[in-house]
Structures are given as C-alpha cells and as structure tokens.
N, C-alpha and C positions, 0 to 999 in steps of 0.2 A: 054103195061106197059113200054117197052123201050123204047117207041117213046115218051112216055110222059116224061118219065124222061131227056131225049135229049132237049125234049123241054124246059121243066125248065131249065134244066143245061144254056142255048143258052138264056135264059131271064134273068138266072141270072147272064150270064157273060156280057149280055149286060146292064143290071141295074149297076155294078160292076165299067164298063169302063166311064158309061157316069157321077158315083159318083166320080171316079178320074179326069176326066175332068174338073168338075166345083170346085171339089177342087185348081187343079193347077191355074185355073182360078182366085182364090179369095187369093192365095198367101198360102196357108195350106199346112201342111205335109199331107200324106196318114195314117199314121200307130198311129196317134193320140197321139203320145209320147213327141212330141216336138211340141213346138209355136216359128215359126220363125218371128218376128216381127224387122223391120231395129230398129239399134238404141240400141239391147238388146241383152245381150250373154244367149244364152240356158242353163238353168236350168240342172244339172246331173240327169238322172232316178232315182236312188236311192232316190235324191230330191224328186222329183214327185211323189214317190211311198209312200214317207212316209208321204208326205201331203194328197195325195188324199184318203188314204189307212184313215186315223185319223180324214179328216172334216168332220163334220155332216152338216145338212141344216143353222145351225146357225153360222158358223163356228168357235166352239169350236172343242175342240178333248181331250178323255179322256185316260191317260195313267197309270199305276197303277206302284209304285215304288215299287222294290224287298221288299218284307219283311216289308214293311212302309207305313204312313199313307201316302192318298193324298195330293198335294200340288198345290194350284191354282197356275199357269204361264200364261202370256199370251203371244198367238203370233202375229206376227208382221203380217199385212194382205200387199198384193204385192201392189205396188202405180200403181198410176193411168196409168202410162208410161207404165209398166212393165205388168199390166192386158190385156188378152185377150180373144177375144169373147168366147173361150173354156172353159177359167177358169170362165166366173161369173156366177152367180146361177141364180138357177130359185128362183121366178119369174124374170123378167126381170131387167135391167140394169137401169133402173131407179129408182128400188124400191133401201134402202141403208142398208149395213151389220145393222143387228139385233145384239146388244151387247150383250154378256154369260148374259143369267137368274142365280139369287145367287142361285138358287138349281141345276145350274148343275155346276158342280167342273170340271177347267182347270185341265189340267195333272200336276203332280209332276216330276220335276228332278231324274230321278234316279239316286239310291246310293249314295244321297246327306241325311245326316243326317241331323233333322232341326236345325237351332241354338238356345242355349241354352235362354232361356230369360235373357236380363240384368236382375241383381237386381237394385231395386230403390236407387236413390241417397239418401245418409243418410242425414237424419235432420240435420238440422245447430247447429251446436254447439253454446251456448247461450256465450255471450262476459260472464268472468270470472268477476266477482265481487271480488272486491278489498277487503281484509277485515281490520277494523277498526284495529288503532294502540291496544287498550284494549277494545277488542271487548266481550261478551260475551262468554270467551271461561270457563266461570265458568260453564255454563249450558252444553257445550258441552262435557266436560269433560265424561270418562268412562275406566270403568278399563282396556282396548284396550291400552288405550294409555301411559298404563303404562309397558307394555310389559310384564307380569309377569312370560312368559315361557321364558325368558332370564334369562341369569347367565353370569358369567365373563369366562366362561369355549367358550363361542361362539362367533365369531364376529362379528357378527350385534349387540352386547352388545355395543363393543367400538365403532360401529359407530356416537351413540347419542353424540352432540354437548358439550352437558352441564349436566353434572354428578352432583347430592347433595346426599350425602349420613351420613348421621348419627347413629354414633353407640357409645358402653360404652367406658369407658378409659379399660375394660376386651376384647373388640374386638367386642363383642355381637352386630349384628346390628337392627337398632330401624326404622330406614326408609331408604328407598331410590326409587328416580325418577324414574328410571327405572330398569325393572328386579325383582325378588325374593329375599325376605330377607332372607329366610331360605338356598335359594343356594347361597348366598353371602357371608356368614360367614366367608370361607378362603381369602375375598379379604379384606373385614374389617379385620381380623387379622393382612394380614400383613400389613395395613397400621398403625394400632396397633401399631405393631412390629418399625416401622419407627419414628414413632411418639415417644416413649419411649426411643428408640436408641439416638434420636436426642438430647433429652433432654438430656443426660447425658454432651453436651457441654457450657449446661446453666447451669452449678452446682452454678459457683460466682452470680449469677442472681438473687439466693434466690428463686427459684421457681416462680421469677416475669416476668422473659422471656419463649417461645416455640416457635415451628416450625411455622414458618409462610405461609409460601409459597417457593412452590419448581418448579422451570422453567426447562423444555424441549424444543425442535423446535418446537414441535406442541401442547404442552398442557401446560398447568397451573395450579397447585395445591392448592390451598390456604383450611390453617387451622386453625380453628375457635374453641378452647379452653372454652366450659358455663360448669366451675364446671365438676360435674366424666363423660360429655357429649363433645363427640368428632363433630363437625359436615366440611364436606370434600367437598368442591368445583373441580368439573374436566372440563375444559372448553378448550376446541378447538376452540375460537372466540377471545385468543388473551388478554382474562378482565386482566382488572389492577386491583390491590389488592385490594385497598381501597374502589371501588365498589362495589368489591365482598364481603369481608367481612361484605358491608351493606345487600347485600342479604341477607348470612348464619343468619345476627341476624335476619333478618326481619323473616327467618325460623323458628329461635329459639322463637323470640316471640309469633307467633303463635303456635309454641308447647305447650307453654306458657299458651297461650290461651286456649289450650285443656284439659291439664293437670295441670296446676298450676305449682309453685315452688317446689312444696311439695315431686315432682318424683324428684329431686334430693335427698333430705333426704334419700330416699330411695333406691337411686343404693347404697348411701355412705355405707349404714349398710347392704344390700344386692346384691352385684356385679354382682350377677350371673342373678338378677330379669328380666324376659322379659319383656318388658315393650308394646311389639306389641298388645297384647288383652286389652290394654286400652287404645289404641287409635281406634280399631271398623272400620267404615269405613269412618276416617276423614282422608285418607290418602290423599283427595282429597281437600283437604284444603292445606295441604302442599305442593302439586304439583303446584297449583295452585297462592300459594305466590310465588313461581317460578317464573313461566312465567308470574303474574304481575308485577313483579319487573322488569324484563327485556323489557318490553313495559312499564314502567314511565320513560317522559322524565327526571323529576327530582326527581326521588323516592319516595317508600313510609312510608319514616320515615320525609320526609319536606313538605307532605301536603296531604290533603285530596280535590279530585275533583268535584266544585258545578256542578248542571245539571247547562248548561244557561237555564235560563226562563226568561221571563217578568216580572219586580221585581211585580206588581199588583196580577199576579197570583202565586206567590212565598208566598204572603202575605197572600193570604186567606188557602195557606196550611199551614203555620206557625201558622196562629191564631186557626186550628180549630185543631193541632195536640198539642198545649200546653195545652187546653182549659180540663186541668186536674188537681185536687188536690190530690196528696198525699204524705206524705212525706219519703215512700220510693222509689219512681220512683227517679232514678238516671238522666236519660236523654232519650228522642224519637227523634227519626231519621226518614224519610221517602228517601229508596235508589229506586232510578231508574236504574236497571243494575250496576254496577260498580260505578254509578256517586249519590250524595249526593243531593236531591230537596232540603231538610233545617235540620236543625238540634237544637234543643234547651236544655240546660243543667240547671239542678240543679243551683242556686247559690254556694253553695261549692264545685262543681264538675268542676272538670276542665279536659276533655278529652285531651290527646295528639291525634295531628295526627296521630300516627301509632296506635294509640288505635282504631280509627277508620274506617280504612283499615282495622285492624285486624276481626272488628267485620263485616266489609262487606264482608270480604271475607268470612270469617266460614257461611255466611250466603246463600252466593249464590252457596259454595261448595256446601252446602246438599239441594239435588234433595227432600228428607223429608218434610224438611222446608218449602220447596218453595211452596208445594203440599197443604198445610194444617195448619190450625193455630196450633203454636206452643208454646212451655213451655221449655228451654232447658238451664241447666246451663251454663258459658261462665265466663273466666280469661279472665280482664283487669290489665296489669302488673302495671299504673302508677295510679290505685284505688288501689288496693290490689294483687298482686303479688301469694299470699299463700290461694286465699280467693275464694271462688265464685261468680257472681252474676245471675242474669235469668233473659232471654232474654226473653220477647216475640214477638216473629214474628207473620207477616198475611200480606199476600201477596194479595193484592187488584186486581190486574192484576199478568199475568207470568213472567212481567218483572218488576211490581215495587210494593211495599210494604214498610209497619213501618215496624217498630224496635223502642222496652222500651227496657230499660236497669232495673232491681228492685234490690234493697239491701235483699228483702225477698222475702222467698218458696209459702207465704202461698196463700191457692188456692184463697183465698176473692180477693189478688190483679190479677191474672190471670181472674177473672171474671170481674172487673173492666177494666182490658185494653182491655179484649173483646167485651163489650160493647162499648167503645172509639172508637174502630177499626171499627165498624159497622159506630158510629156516622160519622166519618171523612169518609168513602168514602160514605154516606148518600151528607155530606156536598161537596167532592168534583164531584160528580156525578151534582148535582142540579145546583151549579156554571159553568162545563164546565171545571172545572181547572185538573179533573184527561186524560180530552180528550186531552186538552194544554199540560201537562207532556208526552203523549208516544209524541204528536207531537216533542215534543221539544229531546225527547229520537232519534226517526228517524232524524232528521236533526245534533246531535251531532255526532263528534265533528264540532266548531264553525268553520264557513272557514273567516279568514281573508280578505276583501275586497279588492281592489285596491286605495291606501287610498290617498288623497290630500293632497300636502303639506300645513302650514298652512301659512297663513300670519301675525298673530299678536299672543299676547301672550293667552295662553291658560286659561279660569278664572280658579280663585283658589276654591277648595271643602275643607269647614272646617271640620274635624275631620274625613278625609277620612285617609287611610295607606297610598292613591296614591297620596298624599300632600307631603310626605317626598321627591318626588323624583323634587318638584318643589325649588330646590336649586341656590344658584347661578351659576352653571354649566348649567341647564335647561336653567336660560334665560338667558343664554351667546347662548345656541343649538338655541331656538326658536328665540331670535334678526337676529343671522345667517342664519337662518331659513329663514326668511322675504326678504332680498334679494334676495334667490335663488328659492325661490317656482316660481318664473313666467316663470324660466327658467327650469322646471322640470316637467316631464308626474306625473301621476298616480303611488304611489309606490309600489314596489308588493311584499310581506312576502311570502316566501314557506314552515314556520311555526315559529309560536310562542309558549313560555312558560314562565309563569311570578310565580313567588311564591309570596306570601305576609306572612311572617312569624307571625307576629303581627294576621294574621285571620288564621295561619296553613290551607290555602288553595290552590292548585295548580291551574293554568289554560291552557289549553294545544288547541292549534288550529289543525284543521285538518290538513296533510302534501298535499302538492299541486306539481302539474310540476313533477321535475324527481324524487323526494323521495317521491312518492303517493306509491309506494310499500311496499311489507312487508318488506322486504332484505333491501330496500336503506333507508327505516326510521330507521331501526333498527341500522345500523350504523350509521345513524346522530345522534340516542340517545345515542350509545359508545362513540362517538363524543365529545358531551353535557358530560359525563361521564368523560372523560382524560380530558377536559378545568377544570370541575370543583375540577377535582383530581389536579390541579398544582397550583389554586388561596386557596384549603383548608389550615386553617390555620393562613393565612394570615394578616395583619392588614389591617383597612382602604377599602377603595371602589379600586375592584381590575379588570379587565378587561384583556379579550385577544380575539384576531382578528386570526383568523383561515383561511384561503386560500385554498379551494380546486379546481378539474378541473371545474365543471361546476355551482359553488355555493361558496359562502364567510357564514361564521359562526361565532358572535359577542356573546360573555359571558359577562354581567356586573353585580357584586356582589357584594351586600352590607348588612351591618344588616338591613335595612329596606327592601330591596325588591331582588329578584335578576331576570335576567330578560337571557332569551337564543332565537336568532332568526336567522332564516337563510332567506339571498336573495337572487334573480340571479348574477351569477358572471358578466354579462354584467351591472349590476347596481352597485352592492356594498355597503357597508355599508357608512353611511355617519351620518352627525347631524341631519341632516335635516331630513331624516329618520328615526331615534330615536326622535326627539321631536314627530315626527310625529304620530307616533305606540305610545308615552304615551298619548298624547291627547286622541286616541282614546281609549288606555285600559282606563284612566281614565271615559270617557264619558260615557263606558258600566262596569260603576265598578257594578250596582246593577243588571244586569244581569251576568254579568259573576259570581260573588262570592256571598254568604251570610253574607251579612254585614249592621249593626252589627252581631254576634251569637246570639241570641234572648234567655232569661229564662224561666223557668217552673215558675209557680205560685207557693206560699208557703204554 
C-alpha cells in the first residue's frame, strides 16, 4: 500500500515537472493567473476573477442590482491583440462570439436608479388667429364677461379699460359693463353726488349747461345728461370727448331701443322705480354697443356696413326678399354677422343709420333669437321713439338671417313673414346665392389690393354718390396722376374707410402690415377718431395729414363723402394715390355698398 502510494506520488511528480516544462516552453505562466503575452500589460486578479467568475459559454454575465429591476449592459469583449489561447472558448477559435439571445438579460449597474422617462414634447402650439376688427363678438358674448362678482369695493374692478355705467339723477344704478348693479350703488351715488354738486356752478346756464367731463393722469370721465338718466364713461385709453359722448348716445339709443321713451316718464313721477327687471337679459345688447362702437372705424351713428358680394347675387337676394305685399311691413333686412347683404324700406319709411345698427345689434345680442324664429317687439327712435314695432327674425344659417320690421302685433302678419322666410331661403338655396353669402362672410373684411396707378382720366358713373368726388380737384389729382404713374410701383393701403352719407353706408377694408393686430388697429381707429374730432364742424371740404413712426394717415371730409386711409410710411400719401383708391372704390361701388336702397312693393 505504501509502495503504491510512492509510486503514484513519483508519477505524479514526474507528470507535474514535465507539465511545467512544456509550459515554459510555449511562453505560459504555471499557476494559470496571468497571460503573459509581449506587447500587453497584465490584467489585475480581481479583474480576472470578476470576469471569469460572471462569463457564461455565450459570453454574457448576469448580475442582479440591490433591491432593483435588471438592467441589460454590455461588455466590452478583449481585442484581438489582447486575446489569448487561455481566454478563448470552446469550441475552437475559429468558431466567432455568439451575441446575448433577448431572453437572457445583461447585468444591471448597481445602485444606479433607472432614469426617469422624458415626457413627450408638447404639441405645437397652433399660430394664434388674428381676430377681425368687428368680429363676431355678438355671439360670443356671456355673462363671464361681464364680471358680475365684481364691485368697486375690489381691484381688478378698476382694472377694466373702459367703464359705462348708467344710473337715475336719485343715484339708483340701471346698468353697468362690468361688475354688479346691486353692489354698485355707493359708487353711482357718489358720482350722483358729483354730478349735482357741480351743477350748482351752472346756475346762470339756466339749466342748459352740466358736467361734462372730468380729466385725471390716467382716466377720463365724461358725462352724458338723456333727461332724469345719468349715463358715465371711465376710460383709461386716453378718448377725447366728443367720441365718447357718441358712444354714451349710441348706449342710450339702444336703451331706447329696449325700452322706449316711455321709461323716462316714468323715473320723472317715480325716482325711486328700478328699472333693471325691465331690461331681462338684454344687458347684452348694451355691452355690446360698447365694444362695437369702439371697433367702427367711423362709427355707428354715420353708417351702416354692406357684406361685399357680387352686385348679381346681391340682386337675386334683394328680388326674392321684397317679393312681399303688405302694407304694414315697415322694412326687411337680410344681416350676415354684423354686416348688411341688402336692405329694402317702405316708400315712407326712411331708416337712419344708427336705426340700423341698433336693430342688428339687439339682434345678434340674443342667443333666443338667433336659435329660432322669432316675434319680439323693438324701438326705432327715428319711426317712433314712444312706440313699438315687431321684429320678425329667422335665422337661415348661424350666422345670417332676415329681419321685417311690422307696424302690427297681429299673428296673421307673423304667419305671413313666416312663410316668406321659408320662401327666400327656398329661393336662395336653389340659386347658390345663400352658399355666395357665408363665402363672402369668410373672406370679409375686403383686403385692398396693390392697386396701379392710373394713366388717363377715370369715366364718369351717372347718378352714382362716387360722381361727386369727380371735381375739378380730381382732374387736377388724375392729369398729375398721368405723368407719374410710370415712374411708380404698385400702391399699397394698410386700410381704407370710405362713408357715403347720401347711401348712410360705411365701407371699411381689412387692416394689413403692422396694424393687422387688435392693439395697433384699435389705435389707428382712435387715430381716425382725434382727425375727425378737429375737422367737426367745420365748413367746406376739410383735410389733415397725420405722420406717424411707421405709417402716414390721410382724413378727407366732406358733405358728400368722407374718405380715411392709411399707407406705408416709406410711400406716403400723395395724389396720385388718392385718384388712385377713388378709381377703384368707384369701380367696386356695386359691390362694396347697396346701391340704390331698393323699395318694398305697395
């Protein structure tokens, strides 16, 4: 038993020695720790240990992170210089690393948390649409916007621009833009109070003078005296008077409109009378002559605005909306939004412009209205003032519909225009002309072209309004004209507005270049506002040239027409550019306006 073990021992120290030998032989270490290879610095144990300790046959290695999910990493395999006979796998060295199968998971990083996922980038914000100078903010209108959890007790009260407020000559208040009437009381008092006070320095006056307006740094007061009704402008933008107090009437006419004359009588022999439960919910009619007033470049007590259309399809809605007998139908209207397609009157009825406006607006105020045919009485101050008359409305589309005006209640004529109402969009359906109308609603307002000068004199249009302005001033502009058009581009308007008094209709182009915004149109129309505040009055054909930084602004007024346009400041206003712009407003006189006004049958 010992000799055997001897003997093993002796064979396997000679097995031993002669596996050392052919090691050194082949350039190896003995102890299998290290690969000495020229050329390569030795790998640290700890190295070796955590590698060989981690490969599998594939050479992945899976490590599990404290407390954490797995995480695929990959390692870097040793390059080809740096490989030797020890380290490559079986099979043999020609076969080539087999890359991780997806079902088995590289190690995770330890005590590395993963990172959070980004969030996704946010949607594009859509470019911001511009909105229309008198856009339809009749239909947007809501009691939100009236603030009515405001009082003068808070300050985002006085933050609002433009204050109207109306209440009795007792203090009692009857409306106001923003805020609560009922918690307003103490603020109409004391302007009450102010108002009364003041008066006592008009005593020589005879009660024919009042307070008119009262100027601080930052606001402006103006006050507007209709009988035992106070009505109170507060304005932070700066208005001049006489603007304003076009507003306050344009308020009061519409009050007008709601109520009659008749609520005067009636504060006089009742002071104390709240008059708020008989106005209902048309406060939004009032708010609303507001803020249209403050978007018309020339107001709306000097004109009412036609849709442009195609004077052809103008005509077939003209012919099929008179196409009525009877003789208390007063007048039919067909309003597109804000804007007038045509209009035709009674032979003794004679509509004013602000009668018009008045009745469009009461009309697009109420969400009622617009919803469903309607029956609804209505004050026109310059038919009857003390009186009523009934409107029928029928809204054909959401945005455009008739409007009859009747002298009478009785339901026989409400069945009658209801049937009319069917007929006409019967009629404008079949023609194509009610598809023309929203077209022509989408494309207003009109955008002014780049218009060419002209070379010879422009022909004359008999019994047009836009004849008057062909004077001899004109063809003094257009002979002048004729020499310089060849030496002149393309000329460019950044807006026009033209009145024709003789047809009480406005015409107003879209704002172009740098007053396409709310803000900067809104002050070219203040603008238009102070020019035409310093030529009222006046005699004769009156004119003023305005200079600003980036645009020149040209007023010319007369009893025949008055005309307000603004160009680039690198162009400027010239003749040749006024003959210019009349030619053309003349050219599109039967699209821009309704003209002649057209009658109802007898």
């Amino acid at each position: 038993m010992l000799e055997g073990d001897g003997v093993t021992s002796a064979a396997a120290a000679e097995a031993e020695e002669s596996r050392r030998r052919e090691a050194e032989a082949h350039g190896r270490s003995t102890d299998g720790l290290m690969d000495i290879d020229p050329g390569t610095e030795p790998r640290s144990r700890l190295a070796a240990d955590l590698e060989h300790a981690g490969t599998n046959g594939d050479g992945g290695a899976n490590v599990d992170a404290e407390g954490g999910e797995e995480d695929s990493v990959s390692l870097t395999a040793p390059t080809k210089e740096t490989e030797t006979e020890s380290e490559r796998p079986t099979p043999p060295s020609t076969a080539k690393r087999t890359p991780a199968k997806p079902s088995q998971q590289l190690p995770a990083r330890p005590s590395q948390p993963a990172r959070p996922t980004p969030p996704p980038p946010p949607p594009p914000v859509p470019a911001k649409r511009l909105r229309p100078i008198t856009s339809n903010f009749h239909v947007r209108f809501t009691a939100a916007k009236k603030h009515p959890e405001e009082d003068n007790s808070m300050e985002s009260w006085y933050k609002h621009k433009r204050h109207v407020l109306i209440f009795t000559f007792s203090g009692k208040p009857v409306f106001s833009r923003y805020g609560c009437e009922d918690r307003l009381a103490t603020f109409t008092g004391t302007l009450s109070a102010v108002v009364s006070k003041a008066a006592e320095f008009f005593k020589a006056s005879k009660g024919t003078d009042s307070l008119r307006c009262l100027r601080t740094r930052r606001h402006t007061f103006v006050f507007h005296e209709k009988g035992p009704l106070w009505l109170v402008c507060v304005s932070a933008h700066g208005d001049l008077w006489r603007p304003t107090v076009e507003l306050l009437e344009t308020v009061w006419q519409q009050l007008v409109c709601i109520l009659t004359r008749g609520i005067e009588k009636t504060l006089y022999s009742r002071p104390s009378f709240d008059v708020r439960p008989l106005l209902g919910g048309t406060d939004a009619a009032l708010s609303n002559a507001v803020s249209w007033s403050s978007r018309a470049p020339m107001g709306l007590s000097d004109g009412w605005e036609a849709l442009p259309l195609p004077p052809s399809v103008r005509q077939v809605v003209t012919d099929s909306l008179k196409d009525i007998r009877n003789p208390h139908i007063l007048a039919g209207l067909m309003v597109a939004d804000h804007r007038v397609v045509t209009l035709a009157t009674a032979r003794h009825v004679s509509l004013k412009p602000r009668d018009v406006n008045l009745v469009v607006n009461f009309v697009l105020s109420s969400v009622s209205l617009r919803q469903a045919e309607s029956w609804t009485p209505v004050c026109l101050p310059s038919v009857h003032e003390s009186a009523f008359l009934y409107a029928y409305v029928n809204f054909l589309t959401p945005e455009a519909g008739v409007v009859f005006l009747s002298s009478s209640s009785d339901a026989a004529i409400f069945h009658l225009l209801s049937g009319h109402a069917r007929q006409i969009e019967r009629t404008l359906n079949a023609s194509g002309s009610l598809e023309s109308i929203l077209h022509a609603m989408r494309a207003a307002p009109v955008v002014i072209p780049a218009l060419t000068p002209p070379t010879a004199a422009p022909p004359a249009f008999s019994l047009s309004p836009l004849t008057q302005l062909q004077g001899s001033r004109e063809r003094e502009i257009v002979a002048h004209s004729g020499s310089l058009s060849a030496q002149m581009g393309p000329l460019r308007f950044l807006h026009v507005a033209f009145r024709v008094p003789s047809l009480g209709q406005v015409f107003s182009s879209r704002p172009q270049g740098h007053v396409e915004s709310a803000e900067k149109t809104k002050s070219l129309f203040q603008t238009y506002a102070s020019c035409r505040d310093l030529v009222d009055g006046m005699q004769g054909p009156n004119q003023v040239f305005v200079q600003r930084r980036h645009d020149v602004i040209y007023l010319w007024d007369s009893p025949e027409f008055s005309l307000a346009c603004t160009c680039p400041e690198w162009q400027g206003i010239s003749s040749v550019g006024l003959a210019t712009l009349v030619q053309w407003l003349r050219s599109n006189e039967k699209t821009l306006f309704v003209s002649p006004i057209p009658q109802l049958p007898r």
